[in-house]
C-alpha positions, 0 to 999 in steps of 0.5 A: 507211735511205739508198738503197744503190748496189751496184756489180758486175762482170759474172758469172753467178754475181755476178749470182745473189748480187746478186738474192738481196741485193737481194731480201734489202733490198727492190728499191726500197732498192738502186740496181744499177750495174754496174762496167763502166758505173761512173764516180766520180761514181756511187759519191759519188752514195751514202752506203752502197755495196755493192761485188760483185767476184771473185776472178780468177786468183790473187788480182787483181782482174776488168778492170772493177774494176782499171780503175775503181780509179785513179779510186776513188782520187781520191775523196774517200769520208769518210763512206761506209759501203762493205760488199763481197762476194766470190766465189771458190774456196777448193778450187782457190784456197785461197792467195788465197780471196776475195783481191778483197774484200782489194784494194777494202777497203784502197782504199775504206779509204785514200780514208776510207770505213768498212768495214762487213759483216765476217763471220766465216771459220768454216766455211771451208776456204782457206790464206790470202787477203788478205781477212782480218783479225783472223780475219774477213772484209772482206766476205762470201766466198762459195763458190758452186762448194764451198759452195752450200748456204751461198750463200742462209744467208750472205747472208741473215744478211749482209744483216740485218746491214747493215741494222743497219750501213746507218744 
């Protein structure tokens, strides 16, 4: 499998999930970049991304990501593989849950990337969120604050199935 460049925002709870996803690869499989820091170059650097974001206030995207998405957009990702994952809050946000991981995939998707990682929104109790599609998932939502107990499952299962993905 390639090297994969996983890109996150700052956060104590996205910096938790990140350990545990890259423990999950092997440290030597993911490069980790933080989105603060982050410029094109870096995400054409990769073939296989890994995008971590959350979902801030009702429905948008943090500073650092809705900073860097002008210049996703002149980037030319045709044949990237691009996975994201997504923390928010389906008890006090259940009508934009996770709605971050909707906003990066129709960019990444626009600029020719292939979304890969959908997961499936069993289990989880929201109104709506545009990360949906086909009853699935984008990405991988987590719920850290609601659904803790599941936080270490989901992302082991995720993390296998990129493995398959990631080629």
């Amino acid at each position: 499998m390639k090297k994969i460049g996983l890109f996150y925002g700052a956060g104590i709870a996205t910096a938790a999930v990140i350990a545990k996803i890259q423990e999950a690869f092997g440290d030597s499989q993911v490069d980790l970049i933080p989105v603060e820091t982050a410029r094109g170059v870096d995400f054409e650097a990769y073939d296989n991304l890994i995008m971590g974001v959350s979902t801030w206030f009702d429905g948008e995207l943090p500073a650092h990501w809705d900073e860097i998405v002008p210049e996703l957009n002149t980037l030319n990702l045709l044949k990237k593989k691009v996975a994201i994952f997504g923390l928010g809050d389906q008890q006090n946000y259940p009508d934009n849950f996770v709605d971050a991981i909707g906003l990066l995939a129709k960019v990444v998707e626009a600029k020719g990337a292939e979304l890969i990682g959908q997961t499936s929104s069993e289990g989880y109790h929201f109104q709506q969120s545009r990360a949906i599609r086909d009853n699935n998932f984008l990405g991988l939502a987590l719920d850290v604050d609601n659904q803790s107990d599941k936080t270490d499952e989901r992302i082991r299962n995720w993390v296998e199935q990129l493995k398959r993905e990631f080629v």
